[in-house]
LUMTINU-523749 format. One record per residue: residue in one letter; z, y, x of N, C-alpha, C, O, CB in turn. Coordinates in steps of 0.1 Angstrom, whole numbers, padded with zeros to 4 digits, always signed. Each point is the difference from the previous one (the first is absolute). Glycine has a CB too. Example, Ala and Ser with C-alpha at 12.3 -4.5 7.8 and 13.67 -1.06 7.14 Angstrom:
% LUMTINU-523749
A+0078-0057+0132+0000+0012-0009+0000+0012+0009+0007+0000+0010+0005-0012-0029;S-0019+0023+0015+0000+0011+0009+0008+0011-0008+0001+0011+0005-0023-0017+0007;
This chain:
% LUMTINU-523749
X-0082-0048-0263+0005+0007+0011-0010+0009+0006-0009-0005+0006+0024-0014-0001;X-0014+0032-0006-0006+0010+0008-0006-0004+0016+0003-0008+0009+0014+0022-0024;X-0025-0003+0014-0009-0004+0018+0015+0008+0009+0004-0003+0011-0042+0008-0015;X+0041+0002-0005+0014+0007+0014+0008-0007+0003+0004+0000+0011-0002+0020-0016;X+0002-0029-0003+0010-0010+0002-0001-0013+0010+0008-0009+0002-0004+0018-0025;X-0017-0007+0027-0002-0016+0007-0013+0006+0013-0008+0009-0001+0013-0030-0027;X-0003+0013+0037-0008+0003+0011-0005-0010+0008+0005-0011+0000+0007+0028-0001;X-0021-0015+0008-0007-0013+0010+0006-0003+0013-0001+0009+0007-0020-0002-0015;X+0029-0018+0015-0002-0003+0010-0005-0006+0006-0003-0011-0004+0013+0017+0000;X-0014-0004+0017-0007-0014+0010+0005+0005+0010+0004+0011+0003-0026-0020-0010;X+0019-0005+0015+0001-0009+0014+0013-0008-0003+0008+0000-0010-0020+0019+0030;X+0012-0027-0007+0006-0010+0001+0017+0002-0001+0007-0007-0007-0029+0000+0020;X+0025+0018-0004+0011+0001+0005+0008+0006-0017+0010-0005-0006-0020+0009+0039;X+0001+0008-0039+0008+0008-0009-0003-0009-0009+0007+0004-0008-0006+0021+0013;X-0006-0034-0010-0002-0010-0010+0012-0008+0000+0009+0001-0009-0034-0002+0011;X+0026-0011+0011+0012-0010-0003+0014+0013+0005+0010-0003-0006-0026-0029+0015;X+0016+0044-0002+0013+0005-0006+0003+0006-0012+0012+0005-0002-0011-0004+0019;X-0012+0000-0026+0006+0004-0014+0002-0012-0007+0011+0000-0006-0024+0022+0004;X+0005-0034+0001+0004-0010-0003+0017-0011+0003+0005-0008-0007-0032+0016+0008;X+0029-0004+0011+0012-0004+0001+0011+0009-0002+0011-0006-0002-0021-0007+0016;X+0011+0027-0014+0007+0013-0004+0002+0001-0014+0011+0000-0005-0020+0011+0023;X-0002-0012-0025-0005+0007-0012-0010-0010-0011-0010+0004-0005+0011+0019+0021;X+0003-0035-0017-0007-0007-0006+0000+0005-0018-0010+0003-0006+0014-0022+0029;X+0007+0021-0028+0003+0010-0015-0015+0006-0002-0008-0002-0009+0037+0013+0013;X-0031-0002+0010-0014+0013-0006-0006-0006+0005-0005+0008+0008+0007+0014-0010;X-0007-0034+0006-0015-0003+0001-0008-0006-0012+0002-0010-0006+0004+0007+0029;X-0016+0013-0025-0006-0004-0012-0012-0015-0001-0002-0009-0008+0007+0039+0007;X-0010-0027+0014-0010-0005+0001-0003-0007+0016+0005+0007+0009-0010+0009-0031;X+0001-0024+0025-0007+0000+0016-0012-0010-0002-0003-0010-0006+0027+0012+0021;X-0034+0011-0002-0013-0008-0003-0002-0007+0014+0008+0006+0008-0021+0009-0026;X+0009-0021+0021-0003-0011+0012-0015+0002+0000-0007-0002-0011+0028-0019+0009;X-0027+0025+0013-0016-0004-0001-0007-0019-0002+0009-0008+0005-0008+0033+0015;X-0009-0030-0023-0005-0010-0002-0002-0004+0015-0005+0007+0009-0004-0003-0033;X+0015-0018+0024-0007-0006+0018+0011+0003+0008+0001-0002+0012-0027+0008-0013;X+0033-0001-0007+0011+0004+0017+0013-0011-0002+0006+0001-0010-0011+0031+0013;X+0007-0039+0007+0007-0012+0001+0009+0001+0012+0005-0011+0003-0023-0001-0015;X+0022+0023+0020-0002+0003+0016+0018-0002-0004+0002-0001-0012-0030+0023+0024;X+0036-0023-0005+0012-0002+0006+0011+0019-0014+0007+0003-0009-0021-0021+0049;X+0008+0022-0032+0006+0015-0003-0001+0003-0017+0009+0006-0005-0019+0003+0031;X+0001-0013-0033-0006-0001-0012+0009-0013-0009+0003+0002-0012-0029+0008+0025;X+0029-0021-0006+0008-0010-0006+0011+0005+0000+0003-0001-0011-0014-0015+0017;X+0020+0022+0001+0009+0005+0002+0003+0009-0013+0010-0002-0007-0013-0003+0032;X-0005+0011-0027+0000+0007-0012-0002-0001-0013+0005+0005-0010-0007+0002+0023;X-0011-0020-0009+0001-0010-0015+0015-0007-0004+0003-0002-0012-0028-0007+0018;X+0032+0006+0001+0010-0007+0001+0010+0009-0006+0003+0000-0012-0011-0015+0031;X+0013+0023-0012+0011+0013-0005-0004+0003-0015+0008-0001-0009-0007+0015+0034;X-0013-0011-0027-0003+0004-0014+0005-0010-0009+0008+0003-0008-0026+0010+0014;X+0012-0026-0004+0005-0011-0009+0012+0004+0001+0005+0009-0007-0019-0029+0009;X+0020+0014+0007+0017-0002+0000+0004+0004-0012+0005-0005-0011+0000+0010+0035;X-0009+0014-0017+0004+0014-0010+0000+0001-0016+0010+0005-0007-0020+0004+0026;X+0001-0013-0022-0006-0006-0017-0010+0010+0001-0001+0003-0012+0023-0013-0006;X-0033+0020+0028-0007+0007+0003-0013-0003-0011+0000-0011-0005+0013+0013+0031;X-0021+0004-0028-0010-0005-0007-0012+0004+0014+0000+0010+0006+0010-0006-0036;X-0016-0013+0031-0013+0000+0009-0009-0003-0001-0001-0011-0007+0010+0011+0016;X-0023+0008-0003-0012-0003-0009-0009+0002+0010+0003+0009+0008+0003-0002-0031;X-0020-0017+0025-0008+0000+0010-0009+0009-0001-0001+0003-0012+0006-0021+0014;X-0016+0027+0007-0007+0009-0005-0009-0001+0011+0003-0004+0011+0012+0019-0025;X-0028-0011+0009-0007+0004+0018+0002+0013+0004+0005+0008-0007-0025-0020+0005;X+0016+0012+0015+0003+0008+0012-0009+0012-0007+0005+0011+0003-0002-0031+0021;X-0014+0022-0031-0001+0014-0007+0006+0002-0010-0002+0011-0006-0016-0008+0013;X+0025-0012-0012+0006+0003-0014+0018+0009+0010+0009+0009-0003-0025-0037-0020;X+0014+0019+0032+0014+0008+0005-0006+0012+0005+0005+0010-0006+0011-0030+0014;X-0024+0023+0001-0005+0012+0004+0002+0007-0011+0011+0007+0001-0027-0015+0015;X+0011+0008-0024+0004+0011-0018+0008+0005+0001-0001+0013+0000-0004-0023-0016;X+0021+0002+0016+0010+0000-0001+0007+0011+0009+0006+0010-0004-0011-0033-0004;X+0002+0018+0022+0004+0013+0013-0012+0001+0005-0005-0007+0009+0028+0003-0002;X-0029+0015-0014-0011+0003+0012-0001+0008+0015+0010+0005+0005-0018-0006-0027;X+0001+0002+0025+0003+0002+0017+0013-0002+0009+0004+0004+0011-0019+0012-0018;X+0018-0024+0000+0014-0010+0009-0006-0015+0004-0009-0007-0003+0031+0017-0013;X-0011-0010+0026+0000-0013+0005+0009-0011-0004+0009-0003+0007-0018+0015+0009;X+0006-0019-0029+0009-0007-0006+0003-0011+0008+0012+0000+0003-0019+0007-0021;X+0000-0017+0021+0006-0011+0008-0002-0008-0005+0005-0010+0005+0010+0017+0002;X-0024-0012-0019+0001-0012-0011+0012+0001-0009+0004-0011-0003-0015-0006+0019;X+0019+0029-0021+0009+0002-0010+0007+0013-0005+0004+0008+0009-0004-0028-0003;X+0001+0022-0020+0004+0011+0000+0010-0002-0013-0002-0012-0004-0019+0025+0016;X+0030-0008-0018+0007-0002-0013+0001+0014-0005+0000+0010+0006+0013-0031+0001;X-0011+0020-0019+0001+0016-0011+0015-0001-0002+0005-0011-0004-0031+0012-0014;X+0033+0008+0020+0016-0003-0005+0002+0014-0006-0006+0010+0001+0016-0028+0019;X+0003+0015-0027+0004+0007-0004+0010+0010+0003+0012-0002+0004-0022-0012-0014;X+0005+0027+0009+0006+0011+0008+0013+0008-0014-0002+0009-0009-0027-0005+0029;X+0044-0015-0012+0015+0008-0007+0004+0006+0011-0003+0000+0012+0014-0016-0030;X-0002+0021+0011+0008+0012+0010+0012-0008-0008+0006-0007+0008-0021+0036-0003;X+0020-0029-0018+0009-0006-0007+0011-0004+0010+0010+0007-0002-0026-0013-0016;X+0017-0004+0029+0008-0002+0010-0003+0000+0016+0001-0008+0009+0007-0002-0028;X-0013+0024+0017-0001+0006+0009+0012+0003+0008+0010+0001-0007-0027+0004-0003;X+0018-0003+0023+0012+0004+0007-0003+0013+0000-0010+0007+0001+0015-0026+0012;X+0011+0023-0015-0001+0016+0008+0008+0006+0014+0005-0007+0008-0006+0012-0033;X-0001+0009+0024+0007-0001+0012+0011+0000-0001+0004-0005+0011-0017+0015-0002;X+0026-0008-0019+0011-0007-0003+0004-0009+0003+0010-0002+0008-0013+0009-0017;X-0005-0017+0001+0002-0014+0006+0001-0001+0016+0008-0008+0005-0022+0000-0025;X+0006+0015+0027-0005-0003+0016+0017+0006+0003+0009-0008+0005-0044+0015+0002;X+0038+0006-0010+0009+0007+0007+0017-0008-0002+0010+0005+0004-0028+0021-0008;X+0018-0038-0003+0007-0004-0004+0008-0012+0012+0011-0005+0001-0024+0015-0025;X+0005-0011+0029-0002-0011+0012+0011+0006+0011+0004+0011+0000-0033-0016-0003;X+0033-0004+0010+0012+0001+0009-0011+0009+0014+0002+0010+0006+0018-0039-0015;X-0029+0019+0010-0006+0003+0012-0016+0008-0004-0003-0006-0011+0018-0018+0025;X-0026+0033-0013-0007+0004-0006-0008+0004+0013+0005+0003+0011+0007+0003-0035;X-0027-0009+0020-0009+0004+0011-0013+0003-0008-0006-0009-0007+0016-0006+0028;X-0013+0029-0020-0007+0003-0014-0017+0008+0013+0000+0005+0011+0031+0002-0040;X-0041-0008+0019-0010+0012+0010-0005+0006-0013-0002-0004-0012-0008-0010+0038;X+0007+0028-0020-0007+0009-0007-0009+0005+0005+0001+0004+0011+0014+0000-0019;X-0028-0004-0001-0012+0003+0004-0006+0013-0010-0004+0000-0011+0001-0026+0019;X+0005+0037+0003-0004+0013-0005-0012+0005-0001-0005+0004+0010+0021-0001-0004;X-0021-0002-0014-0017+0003-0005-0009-0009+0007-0012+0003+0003+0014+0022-0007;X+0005-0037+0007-0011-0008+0004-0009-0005-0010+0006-0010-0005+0008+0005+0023;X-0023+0006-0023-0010-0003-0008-0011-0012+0003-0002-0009-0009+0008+0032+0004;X-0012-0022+0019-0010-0013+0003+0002-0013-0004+0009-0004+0008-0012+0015+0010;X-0001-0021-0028+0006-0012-0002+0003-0010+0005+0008-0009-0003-0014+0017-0009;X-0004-0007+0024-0001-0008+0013+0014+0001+0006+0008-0009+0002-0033+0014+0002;X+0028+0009+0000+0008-0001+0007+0016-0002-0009+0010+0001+0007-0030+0013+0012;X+0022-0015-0027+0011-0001-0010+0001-0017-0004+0010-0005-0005-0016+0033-0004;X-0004-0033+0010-0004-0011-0002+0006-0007+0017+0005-0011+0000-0029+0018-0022;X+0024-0001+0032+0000-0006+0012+0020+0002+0003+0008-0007+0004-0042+0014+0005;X+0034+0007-0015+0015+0001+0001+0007-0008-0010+0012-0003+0003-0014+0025+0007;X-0003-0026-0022+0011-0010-0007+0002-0014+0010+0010-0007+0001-0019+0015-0028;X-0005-0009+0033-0001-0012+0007+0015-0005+0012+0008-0008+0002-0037+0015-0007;X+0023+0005+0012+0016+0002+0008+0013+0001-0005+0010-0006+0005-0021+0018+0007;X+0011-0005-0023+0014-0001-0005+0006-0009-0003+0012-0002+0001-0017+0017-0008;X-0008-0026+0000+0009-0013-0008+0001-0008+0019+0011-0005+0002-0025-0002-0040;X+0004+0008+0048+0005-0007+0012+0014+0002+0004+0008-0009+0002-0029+0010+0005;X+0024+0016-0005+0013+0006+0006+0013-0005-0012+0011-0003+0004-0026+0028+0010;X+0013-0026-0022+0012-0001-0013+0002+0007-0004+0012-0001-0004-0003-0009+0009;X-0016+0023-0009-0002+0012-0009+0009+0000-0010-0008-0004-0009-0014+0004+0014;X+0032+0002-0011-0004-0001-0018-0006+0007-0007-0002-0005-0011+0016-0001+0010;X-0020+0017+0003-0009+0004-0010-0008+0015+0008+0003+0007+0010+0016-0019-0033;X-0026+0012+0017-0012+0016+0009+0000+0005-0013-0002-0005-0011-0020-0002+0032;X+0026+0023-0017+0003+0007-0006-0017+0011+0000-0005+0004+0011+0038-0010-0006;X-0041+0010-0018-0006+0009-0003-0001+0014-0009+0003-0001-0011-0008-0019+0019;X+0001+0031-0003-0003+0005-0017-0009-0001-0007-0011-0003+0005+0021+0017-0001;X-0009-0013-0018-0007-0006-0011-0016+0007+0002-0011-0005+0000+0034+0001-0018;X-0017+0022+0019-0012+0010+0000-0009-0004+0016-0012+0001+0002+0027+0022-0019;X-0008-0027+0024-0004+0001+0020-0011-0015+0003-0011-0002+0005+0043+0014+0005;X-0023-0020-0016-0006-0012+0007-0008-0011-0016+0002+0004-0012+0023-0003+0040;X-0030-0009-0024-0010-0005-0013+0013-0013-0008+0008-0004+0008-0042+0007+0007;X+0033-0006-0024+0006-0013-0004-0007-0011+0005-0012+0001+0001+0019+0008-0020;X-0003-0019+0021-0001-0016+0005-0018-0003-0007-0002-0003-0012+0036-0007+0009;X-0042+0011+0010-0013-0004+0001-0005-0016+0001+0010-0007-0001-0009+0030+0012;X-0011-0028-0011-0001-0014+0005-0004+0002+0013+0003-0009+0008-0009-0002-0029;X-0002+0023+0025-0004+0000+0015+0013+0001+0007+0002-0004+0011-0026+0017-0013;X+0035-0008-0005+0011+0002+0009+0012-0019+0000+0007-0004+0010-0009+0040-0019;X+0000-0042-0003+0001-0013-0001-0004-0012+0012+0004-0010+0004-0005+0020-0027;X-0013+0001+0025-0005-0012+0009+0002+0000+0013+0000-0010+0008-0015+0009-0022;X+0018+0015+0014+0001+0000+0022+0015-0001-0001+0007-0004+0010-0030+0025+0004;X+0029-0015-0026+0013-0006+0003+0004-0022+0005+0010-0007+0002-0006+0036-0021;X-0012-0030+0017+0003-0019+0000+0010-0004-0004+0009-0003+0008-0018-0001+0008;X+0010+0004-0035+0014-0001-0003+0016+0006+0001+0010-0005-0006-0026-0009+0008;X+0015+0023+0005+0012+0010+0000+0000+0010-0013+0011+0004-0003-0012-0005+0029;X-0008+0005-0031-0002+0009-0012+0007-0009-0011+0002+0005-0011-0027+0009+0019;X+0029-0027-0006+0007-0005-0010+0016-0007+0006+0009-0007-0004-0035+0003-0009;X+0023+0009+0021+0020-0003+0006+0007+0010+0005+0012-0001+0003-0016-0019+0005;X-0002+0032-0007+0008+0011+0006-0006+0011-0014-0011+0001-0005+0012-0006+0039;X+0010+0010-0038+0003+0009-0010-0009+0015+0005+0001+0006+0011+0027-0020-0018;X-0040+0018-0008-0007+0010+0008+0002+0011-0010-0007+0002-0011-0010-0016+0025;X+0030+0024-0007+0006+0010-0011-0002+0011-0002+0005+0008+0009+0007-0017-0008;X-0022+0015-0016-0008+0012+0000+0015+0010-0006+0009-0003-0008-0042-0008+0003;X+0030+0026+0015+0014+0004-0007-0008+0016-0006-0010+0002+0006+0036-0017+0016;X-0023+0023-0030-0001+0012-0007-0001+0008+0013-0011+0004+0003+0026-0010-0027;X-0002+0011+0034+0000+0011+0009+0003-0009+0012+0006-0010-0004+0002+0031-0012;X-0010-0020+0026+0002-0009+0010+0015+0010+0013+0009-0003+0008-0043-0010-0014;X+0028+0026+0000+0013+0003+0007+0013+0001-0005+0011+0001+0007-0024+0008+0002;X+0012-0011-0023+0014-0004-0007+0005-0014+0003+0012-0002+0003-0018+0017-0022;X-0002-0024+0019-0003-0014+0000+0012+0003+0014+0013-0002+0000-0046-0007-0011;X+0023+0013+0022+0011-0006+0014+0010+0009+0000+0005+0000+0011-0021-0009+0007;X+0024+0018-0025+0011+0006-0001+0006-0011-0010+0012-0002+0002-0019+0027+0004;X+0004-0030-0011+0004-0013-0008+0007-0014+0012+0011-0006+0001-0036+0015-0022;X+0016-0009+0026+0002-0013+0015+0010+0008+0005+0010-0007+0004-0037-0004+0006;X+0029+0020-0009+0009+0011+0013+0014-0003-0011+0011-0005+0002-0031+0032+0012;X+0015-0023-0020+0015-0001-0011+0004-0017-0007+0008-0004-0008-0016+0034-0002;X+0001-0034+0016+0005-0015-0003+0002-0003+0015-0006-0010+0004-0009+0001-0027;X+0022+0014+0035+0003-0008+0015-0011-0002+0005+0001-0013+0000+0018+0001-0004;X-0027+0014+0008-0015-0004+0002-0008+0011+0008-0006+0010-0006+0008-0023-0017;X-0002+0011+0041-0006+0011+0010-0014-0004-0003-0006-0011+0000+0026+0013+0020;X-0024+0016-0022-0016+0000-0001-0004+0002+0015+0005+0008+0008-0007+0003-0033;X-0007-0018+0028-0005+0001+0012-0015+0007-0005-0006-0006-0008+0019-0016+0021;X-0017+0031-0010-0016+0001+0003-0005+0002+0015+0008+0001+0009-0010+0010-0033;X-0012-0010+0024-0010-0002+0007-0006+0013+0007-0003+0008-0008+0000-0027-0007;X+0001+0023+0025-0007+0014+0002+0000-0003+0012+0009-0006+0007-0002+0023-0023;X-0024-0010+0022-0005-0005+0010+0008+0015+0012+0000-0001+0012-0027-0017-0026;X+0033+0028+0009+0008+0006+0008+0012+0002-0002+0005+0011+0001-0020-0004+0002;X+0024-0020-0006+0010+0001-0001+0004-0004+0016-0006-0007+0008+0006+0005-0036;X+0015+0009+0029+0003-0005+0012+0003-0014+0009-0004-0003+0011+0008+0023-0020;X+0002-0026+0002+0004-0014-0002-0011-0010-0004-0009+0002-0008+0030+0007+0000;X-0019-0025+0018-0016-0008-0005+0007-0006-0009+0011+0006-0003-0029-0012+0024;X+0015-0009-0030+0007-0011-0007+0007-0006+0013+0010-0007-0003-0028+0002-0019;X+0016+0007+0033+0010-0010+0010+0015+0005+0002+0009-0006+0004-0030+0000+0012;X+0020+0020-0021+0012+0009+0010+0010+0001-0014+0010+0006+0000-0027+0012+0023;X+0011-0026-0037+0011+0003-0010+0008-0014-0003-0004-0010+0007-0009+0030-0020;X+0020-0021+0008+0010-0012-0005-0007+0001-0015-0001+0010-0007+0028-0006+0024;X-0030-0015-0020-0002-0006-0016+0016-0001-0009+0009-0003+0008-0033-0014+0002;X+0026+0018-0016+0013-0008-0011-0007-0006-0008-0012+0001-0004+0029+0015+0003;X-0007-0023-0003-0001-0009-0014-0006+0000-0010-0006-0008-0006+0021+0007+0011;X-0012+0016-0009-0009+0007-0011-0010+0014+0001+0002+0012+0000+0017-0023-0012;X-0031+0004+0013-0005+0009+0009-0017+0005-0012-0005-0009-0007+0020-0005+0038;X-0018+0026-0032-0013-0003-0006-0010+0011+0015+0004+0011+0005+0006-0016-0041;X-0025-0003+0039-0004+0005+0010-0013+0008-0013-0005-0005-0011+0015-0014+0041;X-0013+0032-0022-0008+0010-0014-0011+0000+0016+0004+0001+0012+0018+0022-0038;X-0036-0025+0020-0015+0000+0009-0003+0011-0015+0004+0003-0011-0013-0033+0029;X-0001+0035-0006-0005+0009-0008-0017+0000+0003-0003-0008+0009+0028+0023-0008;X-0037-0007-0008-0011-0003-0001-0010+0003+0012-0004+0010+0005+0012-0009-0027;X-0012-0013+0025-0009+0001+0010-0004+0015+0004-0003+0007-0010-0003-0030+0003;X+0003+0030+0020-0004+0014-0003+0010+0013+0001+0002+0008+0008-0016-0023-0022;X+0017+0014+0001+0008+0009-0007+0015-0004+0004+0007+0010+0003-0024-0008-0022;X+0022-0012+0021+0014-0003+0002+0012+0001-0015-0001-0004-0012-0007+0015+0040;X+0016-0007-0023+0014+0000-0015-0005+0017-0008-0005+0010+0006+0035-0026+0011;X-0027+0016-0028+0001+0013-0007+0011+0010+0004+0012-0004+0000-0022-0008-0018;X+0008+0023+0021+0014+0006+0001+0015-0005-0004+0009-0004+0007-0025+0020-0011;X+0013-0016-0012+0013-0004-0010+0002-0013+0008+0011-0002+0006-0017+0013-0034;X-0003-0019+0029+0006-0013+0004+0004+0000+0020+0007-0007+0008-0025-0006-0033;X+0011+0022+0027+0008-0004+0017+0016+0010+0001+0010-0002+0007-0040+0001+0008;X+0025+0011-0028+0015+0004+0002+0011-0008-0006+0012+0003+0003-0022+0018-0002;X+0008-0029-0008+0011-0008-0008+0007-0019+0009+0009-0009-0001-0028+0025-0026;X+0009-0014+0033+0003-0011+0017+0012+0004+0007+0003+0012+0004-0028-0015+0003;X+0032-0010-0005+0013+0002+0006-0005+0004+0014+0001+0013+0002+0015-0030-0016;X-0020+0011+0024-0011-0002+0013-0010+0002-0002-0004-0002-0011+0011-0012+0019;X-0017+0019+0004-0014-0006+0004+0000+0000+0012+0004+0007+0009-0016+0000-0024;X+0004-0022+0014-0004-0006+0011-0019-0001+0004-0008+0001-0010+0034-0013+0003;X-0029+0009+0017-0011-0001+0004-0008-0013+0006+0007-0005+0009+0002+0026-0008;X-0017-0027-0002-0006-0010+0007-0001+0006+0014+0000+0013+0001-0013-0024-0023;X+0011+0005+0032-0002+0005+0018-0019-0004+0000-0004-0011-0003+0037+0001+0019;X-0040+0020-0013-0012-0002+0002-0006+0006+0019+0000+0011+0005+0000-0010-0038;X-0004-0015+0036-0003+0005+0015-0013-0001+0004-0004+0002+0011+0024-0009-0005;X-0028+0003-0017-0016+0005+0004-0005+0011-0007+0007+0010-0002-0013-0033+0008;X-0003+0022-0010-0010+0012-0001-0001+0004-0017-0002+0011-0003-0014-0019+0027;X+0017+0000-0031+0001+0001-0014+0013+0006-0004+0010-0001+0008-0024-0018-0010;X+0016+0027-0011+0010+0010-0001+0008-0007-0011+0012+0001+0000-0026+0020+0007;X+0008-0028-0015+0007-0011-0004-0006-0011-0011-0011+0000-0004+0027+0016+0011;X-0003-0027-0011-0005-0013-0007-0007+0000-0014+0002+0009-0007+0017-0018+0018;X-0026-0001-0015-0001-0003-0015+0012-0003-0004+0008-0009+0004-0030+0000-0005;X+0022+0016-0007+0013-0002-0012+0005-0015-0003+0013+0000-0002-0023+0021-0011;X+0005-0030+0012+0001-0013+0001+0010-0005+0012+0011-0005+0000-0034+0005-0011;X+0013+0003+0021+0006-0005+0015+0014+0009+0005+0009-0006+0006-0037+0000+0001;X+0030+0019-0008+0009+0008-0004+0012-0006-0002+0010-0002+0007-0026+0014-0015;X+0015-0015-0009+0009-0009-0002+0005-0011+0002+0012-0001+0000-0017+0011-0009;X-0004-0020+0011+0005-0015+0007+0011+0004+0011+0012-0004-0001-0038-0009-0001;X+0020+0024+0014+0007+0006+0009+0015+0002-0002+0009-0008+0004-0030+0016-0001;X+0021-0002-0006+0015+0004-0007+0006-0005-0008+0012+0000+0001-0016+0015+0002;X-0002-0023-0014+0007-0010-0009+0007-0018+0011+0010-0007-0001-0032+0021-0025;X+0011-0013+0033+0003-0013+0013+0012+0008+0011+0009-0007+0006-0040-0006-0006;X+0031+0021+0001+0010+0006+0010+0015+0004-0011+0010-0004+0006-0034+0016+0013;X+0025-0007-0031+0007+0000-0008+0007-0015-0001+0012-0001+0001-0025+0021-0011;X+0003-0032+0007+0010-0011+0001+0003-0005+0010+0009-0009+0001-0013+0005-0017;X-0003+0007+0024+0009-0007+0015+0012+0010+0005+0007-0004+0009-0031-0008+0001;X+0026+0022-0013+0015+0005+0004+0008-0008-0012+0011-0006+0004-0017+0035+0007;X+0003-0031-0024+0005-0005-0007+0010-0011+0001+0012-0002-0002-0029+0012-0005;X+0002-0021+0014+0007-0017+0004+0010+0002+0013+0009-0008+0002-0033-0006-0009;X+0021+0023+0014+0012+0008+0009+0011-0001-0001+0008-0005+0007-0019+0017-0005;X+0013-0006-0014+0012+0001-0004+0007-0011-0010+0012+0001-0005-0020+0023+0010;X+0001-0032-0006+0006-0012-0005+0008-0008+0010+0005-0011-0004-0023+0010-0012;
């Protein structure tokens, strides 16, 4: 098997959720030597269950493995398919759809922090472009805490065809703009809804703010002009489902 085909993860959180998600691609899991701690069993345990292969290592032999990360006492090599991958098809197929799009957001941190929210809010899937934003990283595995393996992370060719795609499947694009007239409080969410953030800075691309059904704004009343892209989104993705449960 090729080095492209397989990749490193660690910490705790993206370990036992690929393990319970994705046990098929895990190739391998290393456990550091000595670690017996509550959080670590938990994951000895899943792996058995799993039919996981696991292997003890020291703490520089894991260091090797992910260097300048913070593993946790574990990391696993899995194998990287696309084979049954979801697409956005699949997503748009759904009665009810709550999709985000992340426009040239590139930082992995912060992409890593918005899968995190997404799988909290009930996301189904974050929408990227292939050329704009990076593919699924381990740094992005890790600050996601297991969401990078339950919420669907979909690299698309053109991104403004992409949400003319959502528009044409029933599906209100909301985007983001710090001068738009309207905040996230003053719109109504629906059912099927995809919310488009755009890159820290910079904000949405033309093509893409013109292709938004709405924009809306976060309300800012102190002195800063505006959020990390991360926090941004929690914003509005937490305010998106609570008009939601509203309406239940």
């Amino acid at each position: 098997m090729s080095k492209k085909s397989q990749e490193i993860i660690y910490g705790i959180h993206a370990v036992e959720a690929a393990i319970r998600n994705q046990p098929e691609n895990i190739l391998q899991v290393f456990v550091q030597q000595g670690r017996n701690d509550k959080r670590i069993k938990t994951i000895l345990d899943l792996a058995k269950n799993s039919g996981v292969s696991l292997q003890a290592i020291s703490n520089d032999k894991l260091k090797e493995k992910c260097p300048k990360a913070r593993h946790q006492g574990v990391a696993a090599e899995i194998r990287c398919s696309n084979s049954n991958a979801i697409t956005l098809d699949d997503i748009l197929e759904k009665e009810s759809v709550l999709l985000l799009v992340l426009d040239e957001v590139q930082d992995p941190h912060n992409i890593g922090a918005c899968l995190r929210t997404a799988d909290a809010v009930g996301v189904d899937a974050v929408i990227v472009s292939k050329n704009r934003s990076p593919a699924l990283t381990p740094v992005m595995r890790n600050v996601a805490s297991g969401a990078a393996e339950t919420v669907p992370y979909i690299m698309v060719s053109n991104l403004a065809r992409a949400i003319e795609k959502i528009k044409d499947s029933n599906v209100w694009v909301m985007g983001t703009s710090g001068d738009a007239d309207q905040t996230i409080y003053d719109t109504k969410a629906s059912n099927r809804l995809a919310l488009v953030m755009g890159s820290e800075g910079k904000g949405m691309r033309r093509l893409t703010r013109e292709a938004c059904d709405e924009l809306i704004s976060i309300p800012m009343q102190g002195s800063v002009e505006s959020l990390n892209i991360s926090v941004a989104t929690a914003v509005c993705l937490y305010e998106v489902r609570r008009q939601l449960q509203n309406k239940i």
